[in-house]
RODO-2510 file (C-alpha; in nm, 4 decimals, decimal comma):
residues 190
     n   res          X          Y          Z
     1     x    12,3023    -2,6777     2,5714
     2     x    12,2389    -2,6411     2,9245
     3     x    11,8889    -2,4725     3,0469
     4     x    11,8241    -2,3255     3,4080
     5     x    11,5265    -2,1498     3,5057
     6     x    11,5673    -1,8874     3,7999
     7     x    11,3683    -1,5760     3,9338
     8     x    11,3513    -1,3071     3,7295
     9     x    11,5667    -1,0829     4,0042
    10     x    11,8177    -0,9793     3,7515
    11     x    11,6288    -0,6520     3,6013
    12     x    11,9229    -0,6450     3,3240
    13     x    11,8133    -0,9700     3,1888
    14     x    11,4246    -0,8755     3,2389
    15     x    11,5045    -0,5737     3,0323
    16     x    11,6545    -0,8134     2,7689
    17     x    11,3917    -0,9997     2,7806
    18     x    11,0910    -0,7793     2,7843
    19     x    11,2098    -0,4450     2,7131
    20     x    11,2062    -0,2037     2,4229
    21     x    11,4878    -0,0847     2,2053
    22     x    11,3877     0,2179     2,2907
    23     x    11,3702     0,3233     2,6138
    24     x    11,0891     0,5759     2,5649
    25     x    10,8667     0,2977     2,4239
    26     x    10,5384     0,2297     2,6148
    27     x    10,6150    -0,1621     2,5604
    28     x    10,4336    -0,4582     2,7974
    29     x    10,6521    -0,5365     2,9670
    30     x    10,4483    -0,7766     3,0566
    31     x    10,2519    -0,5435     3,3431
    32     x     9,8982    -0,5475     3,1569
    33     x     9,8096    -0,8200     3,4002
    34     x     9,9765    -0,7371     3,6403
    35     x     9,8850    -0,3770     3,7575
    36     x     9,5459    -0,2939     3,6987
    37     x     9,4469    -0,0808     3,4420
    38     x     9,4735     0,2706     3,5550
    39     x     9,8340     0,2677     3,6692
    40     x     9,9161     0,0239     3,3545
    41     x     9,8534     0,3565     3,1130
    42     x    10,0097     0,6207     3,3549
    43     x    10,3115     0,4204     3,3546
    44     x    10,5011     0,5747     3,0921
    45     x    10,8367     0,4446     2,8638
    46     x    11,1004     0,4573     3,1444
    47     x    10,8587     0,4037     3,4275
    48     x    10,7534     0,1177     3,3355
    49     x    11,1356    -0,0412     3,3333
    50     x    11,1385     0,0907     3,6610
    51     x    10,8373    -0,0365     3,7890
    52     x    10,9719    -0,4065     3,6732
    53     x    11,2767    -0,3440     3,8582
    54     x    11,1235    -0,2476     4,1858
    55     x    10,9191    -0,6019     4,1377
    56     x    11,2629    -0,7779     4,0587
    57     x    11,4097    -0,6189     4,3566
    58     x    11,1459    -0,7784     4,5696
    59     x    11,0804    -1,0094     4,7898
    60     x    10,8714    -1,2633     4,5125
    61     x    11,0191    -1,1338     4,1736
    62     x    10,7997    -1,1084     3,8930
    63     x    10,7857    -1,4214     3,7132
    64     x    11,1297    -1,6787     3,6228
    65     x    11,3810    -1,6391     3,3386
    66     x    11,5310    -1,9430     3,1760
    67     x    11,9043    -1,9346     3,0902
    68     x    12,0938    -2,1325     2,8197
    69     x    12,4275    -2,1417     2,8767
    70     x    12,4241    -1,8252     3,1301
    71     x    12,2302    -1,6282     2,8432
    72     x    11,8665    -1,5487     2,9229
    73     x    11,6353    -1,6631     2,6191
    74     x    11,3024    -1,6796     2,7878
    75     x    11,0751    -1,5752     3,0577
    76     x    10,7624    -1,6583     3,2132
    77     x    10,5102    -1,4312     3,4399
    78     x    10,3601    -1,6335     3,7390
    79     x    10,2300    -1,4265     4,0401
    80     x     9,8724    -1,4802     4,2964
    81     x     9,6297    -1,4421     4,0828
    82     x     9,4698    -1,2156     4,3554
    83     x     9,7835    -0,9909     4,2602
    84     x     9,6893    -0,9815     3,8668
    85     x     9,3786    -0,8626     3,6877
    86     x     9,2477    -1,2012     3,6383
    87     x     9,1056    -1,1997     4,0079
    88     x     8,9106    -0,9553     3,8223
    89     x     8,8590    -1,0705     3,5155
    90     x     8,4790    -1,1170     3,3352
    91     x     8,5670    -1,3344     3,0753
    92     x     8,8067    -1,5895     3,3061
    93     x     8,6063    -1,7717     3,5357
    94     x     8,7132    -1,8402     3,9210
    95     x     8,6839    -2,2250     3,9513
    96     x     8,6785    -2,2057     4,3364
    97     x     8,7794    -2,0080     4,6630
    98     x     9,1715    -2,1562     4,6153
    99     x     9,3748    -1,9114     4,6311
   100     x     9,6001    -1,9866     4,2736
   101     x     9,8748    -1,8330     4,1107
   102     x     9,8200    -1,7503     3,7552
   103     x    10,1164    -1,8134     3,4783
   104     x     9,9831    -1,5666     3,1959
   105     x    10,3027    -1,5120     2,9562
   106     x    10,5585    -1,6807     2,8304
   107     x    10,8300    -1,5431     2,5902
   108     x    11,1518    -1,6571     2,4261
   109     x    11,3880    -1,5091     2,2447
   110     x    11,4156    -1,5529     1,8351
   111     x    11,6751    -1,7642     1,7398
   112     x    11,6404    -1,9885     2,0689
   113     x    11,2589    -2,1459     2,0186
   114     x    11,2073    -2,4897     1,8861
   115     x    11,4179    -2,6318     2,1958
   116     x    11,1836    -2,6830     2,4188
   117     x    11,2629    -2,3927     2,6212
   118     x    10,8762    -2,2879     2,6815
   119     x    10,8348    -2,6441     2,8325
   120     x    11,1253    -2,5433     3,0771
   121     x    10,9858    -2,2481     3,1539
   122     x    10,6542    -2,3776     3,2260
   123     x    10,7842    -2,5945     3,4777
   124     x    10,9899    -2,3518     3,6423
   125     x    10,7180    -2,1244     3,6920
   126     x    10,5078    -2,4218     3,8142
   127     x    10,8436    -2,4314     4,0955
   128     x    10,9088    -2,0763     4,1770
   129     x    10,4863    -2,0920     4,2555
   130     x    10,5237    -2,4042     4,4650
   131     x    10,8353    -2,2754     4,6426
   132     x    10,6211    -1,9747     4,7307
   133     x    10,3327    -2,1862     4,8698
   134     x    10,0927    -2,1847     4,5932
   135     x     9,8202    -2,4965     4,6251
   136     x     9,7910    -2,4707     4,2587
   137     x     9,9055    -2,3253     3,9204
   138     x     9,6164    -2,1752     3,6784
   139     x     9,7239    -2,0961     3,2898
   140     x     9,5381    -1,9431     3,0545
   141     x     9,6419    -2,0780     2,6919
   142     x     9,5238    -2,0591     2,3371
   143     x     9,3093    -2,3669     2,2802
   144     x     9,4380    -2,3503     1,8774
   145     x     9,3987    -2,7427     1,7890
   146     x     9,6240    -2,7999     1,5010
   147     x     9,5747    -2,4476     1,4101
   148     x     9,8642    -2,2150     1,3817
   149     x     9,8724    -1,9570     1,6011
   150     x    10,0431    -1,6318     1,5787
   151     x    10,3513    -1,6069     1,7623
   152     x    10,3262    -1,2547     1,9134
   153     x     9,9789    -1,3433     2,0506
   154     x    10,0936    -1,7085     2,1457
   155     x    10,2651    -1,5183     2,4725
   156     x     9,9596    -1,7185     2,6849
   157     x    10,0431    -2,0499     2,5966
   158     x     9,9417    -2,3488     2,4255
   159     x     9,7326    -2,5500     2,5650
   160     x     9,8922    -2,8595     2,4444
   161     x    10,2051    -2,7696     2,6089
   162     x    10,0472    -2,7056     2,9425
   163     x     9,8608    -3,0564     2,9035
   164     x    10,2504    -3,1898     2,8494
   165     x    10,3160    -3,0074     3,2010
   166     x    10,0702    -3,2487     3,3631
   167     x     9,8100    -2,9231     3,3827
   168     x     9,4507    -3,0397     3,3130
   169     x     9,1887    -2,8382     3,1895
   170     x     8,9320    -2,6825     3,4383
   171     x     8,6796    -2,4607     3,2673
   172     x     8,6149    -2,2982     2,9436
   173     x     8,6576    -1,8891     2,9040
   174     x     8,4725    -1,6396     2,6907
   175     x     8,8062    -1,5046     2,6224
   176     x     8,9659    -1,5284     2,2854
   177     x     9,3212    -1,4481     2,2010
   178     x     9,4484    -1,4183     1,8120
   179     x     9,1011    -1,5836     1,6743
   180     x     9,1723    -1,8831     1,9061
   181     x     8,9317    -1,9417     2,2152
   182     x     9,1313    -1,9850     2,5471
   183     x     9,1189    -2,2206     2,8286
   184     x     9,1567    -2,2147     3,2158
   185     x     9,4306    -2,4963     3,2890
   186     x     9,5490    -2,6270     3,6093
   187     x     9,7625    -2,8044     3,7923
   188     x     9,7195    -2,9084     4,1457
   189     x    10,0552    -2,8757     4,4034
   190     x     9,9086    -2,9730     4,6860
***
């Protein structure tokens, strides 16, 4: 099993990813914190595939995809947080004036987790955010413990996982994902 992370660039394999079954579907894809909230409701089933594509077709695509064996099985968003709604945000703190990217989701694909692909992407996204000049890397995970946590709502993270990606944890939130309270993790590049 081989694993490489790249930019998400390739909107076919963001659509496999990320996208619905059908294309009318008003699915994430993963733009809730991304886009604020206005334009995330008027974009509508098709528009919102088209929307992603537009970001894949630019200039700092949307997040990385990680590849076993050519196949993409997982993704990660990572973008300035100035760019997402968590430069916004009232229940995630700002620790300081720095101006972070934020890694808010990470998927994969049934039938490909329990390989430590999430770990891959994590520090994939950590390189596609240092390649782009990012000072640091701030996550947002599910501070679950022990717990089990549900897998749809996992999409942020675990926090253990991030602490495994050398991240360390910088405040506390009011924000609570799935019944589980979540952290503000970071990791320094500079």
């Amino acid at each position: 099993m081989t694993i490489e992370v790249r930019p998400a660039s390739v909107i076919e394999d963001v659509r496999t990813l990320l996208g619905p079954k059908s294309p009318e579907a008003n699915v994430c894809w993963c733009l809730s914190y991304r886009v604020p909230s206005k334009l995330n409701n008027e974009l509508r089933g098709p528009a919102r595939g088209e929307y992603v594509a537009e970001l894949c077709r630019s200039a700092t695509p949307p997040g990385v995809i990680a590849y076993e064996d050519g196949e993409p099985v997982g993704w990660a968003a990572v973008a300035p947080r100035a760019d997402t709604s968590f430069a916004r945000s009232r229940t995630i703190p700002h620790v300081d004036d720095l101006p972070v990217w934020s890694l808010w989701c990470i998927r994969v694909r049934p039938g490909h987790r329990k390989k430590g692909i999430s770990h891959t992407l994590i520090a994939g996204a950590v390189e596609f955010a240092r390649a782009h000049g990012a000072p640091a890397v701030e996550a947002y995970p599910l501070d679950n413990g022990e717990a089990r946590a549900d897998l749809t709502m996992a999409y942020a993270g675990l926090r253990k996982n991030f602490e495994r990606a050398g991240f360390v944890h910088a405040a506390d939130t009011t924000s609570v994902l799935a019944g589980h309270p979540r952290v503000l993790m970071r990791l320094d590049l500079r």
